[in-house]
VEXVOVEX-241395 format. One record per residue: residue in one letter; x, y, z of N, C-alpha, C in turn. Coordinates in steps of 0.02 Angstrom, whole numbers, padded with zeros to 5 digits, always signed. Example, Ala and Ser with C-alpha at 12.3 -4.5 7.8 and 13.67 -1.06 7.14 Angstrom:
// residues 2
A+00660-00284+00390+00615-00225+00390+00660-00165+00390;S+00642-00112+00354+00684-00053+00357+00645+00002+00394;
***
This chain:
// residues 76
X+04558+03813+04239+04627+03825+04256+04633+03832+04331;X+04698+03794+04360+04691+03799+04428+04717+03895+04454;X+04722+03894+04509+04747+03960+04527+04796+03960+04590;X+04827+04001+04625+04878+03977+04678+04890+04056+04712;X+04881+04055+04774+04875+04116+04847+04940+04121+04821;X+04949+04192+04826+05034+04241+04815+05029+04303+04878;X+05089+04309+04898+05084+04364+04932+05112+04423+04865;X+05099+04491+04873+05147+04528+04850+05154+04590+04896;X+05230+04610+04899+05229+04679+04940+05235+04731+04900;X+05238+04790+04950+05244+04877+04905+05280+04906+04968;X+05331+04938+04943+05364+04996+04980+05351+05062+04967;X+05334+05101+04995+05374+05166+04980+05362+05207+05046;X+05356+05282+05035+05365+05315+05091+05279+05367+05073;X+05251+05380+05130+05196+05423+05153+05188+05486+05122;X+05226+05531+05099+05252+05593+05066+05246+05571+04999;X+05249+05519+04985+05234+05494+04904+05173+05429+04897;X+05125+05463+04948+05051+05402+04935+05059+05392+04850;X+05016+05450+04841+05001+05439+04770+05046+05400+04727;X+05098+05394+04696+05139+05354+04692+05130+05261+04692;X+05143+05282+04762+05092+05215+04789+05057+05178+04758;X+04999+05215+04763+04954+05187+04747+04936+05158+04666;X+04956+05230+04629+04964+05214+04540+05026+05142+04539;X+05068+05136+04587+05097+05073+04570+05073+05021+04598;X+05023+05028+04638+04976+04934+04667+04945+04943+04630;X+04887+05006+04587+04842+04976+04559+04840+04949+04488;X+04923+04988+04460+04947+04962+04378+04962+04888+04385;X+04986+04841+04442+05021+04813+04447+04964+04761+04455;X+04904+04756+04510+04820+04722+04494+04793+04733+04428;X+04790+04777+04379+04765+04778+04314+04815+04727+04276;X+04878+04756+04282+04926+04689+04234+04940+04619+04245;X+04929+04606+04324+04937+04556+04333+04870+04506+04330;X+04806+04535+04331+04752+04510+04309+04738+04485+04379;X+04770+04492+04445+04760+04468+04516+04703+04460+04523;X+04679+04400+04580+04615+04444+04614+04637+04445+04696;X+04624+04512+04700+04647+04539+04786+04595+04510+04831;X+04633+04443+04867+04595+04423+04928+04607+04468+04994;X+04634+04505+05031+04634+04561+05071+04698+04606+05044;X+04698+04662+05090+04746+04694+05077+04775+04734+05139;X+04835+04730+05171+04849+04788+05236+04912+04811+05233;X+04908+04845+05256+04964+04906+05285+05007+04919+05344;X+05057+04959+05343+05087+04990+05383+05123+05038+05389;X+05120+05086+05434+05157+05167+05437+05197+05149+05480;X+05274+05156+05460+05334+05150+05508+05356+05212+05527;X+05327+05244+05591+05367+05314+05594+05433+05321+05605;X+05466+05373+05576+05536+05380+05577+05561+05424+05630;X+05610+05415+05667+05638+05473+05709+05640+05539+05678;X+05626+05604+05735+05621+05671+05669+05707+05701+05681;X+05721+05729+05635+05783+05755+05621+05811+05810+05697;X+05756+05830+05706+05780+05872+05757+05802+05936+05758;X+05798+05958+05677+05813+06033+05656+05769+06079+05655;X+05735+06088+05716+05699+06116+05704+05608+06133+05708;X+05569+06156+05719+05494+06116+05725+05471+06131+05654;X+05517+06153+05598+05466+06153+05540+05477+06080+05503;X+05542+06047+05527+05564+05987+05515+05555+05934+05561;X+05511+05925+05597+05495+05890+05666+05473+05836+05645;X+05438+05815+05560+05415+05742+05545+05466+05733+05487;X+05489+05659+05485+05527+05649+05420+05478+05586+05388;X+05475+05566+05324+05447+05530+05297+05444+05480+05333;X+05384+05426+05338+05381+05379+05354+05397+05317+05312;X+05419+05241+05315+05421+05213+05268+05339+05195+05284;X+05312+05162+05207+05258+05127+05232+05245+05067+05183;X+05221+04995+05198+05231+04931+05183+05141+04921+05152;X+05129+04887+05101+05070+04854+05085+05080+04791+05071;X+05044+04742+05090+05026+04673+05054+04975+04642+05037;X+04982+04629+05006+04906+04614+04959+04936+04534+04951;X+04866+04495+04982+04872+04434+04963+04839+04404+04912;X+04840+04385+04851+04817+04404+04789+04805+04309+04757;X+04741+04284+04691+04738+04240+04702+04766+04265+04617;X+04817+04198+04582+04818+04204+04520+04808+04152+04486;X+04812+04129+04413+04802+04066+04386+04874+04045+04391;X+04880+03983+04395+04948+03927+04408+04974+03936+04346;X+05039+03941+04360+05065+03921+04306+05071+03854+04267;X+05083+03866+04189+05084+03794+04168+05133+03753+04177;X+05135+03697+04198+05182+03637+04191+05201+03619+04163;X+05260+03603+04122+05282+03555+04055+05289+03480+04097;X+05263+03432+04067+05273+03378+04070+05351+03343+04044;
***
């Protein structure tokens, strides 16, 4: 069976890794992927300013995983 390079992304925010992560790795078990790399990014956010117990606000943060899968079938 042939196979075909996919990107896929993930959002969420730093304050909810875990999260995260239980949703890339449910999402490689179901999709049967195989993960050719994988990277990241922490977008820091401006802090609110109320304060120094409030001085960090969540960050967003981005994953992509470039992933190899089997092709879909073709109808003739």
């Amino acid at each position: 069976m042939a196979t075909v390079q996919q990107v896929k992304l993930f959002k969420g925010v730093d304050s909810d890794m875990a999260e995260l992560e239980r949703q890339i790795n449910r999402w490689i078990r179901k999709s049967e992927a195989r993960v050719l790399s994988m990277s990241g990014n922490i977008a820091a956010q401006p802090s609110s300013g109320q304060g120094p117990l409030n001085s960090f606000s969540a960050s967003d943060v981005l994953i992509i995983l470039h992933v190899e899968i089997e092709a879909p079938e073709r109808s003739n």
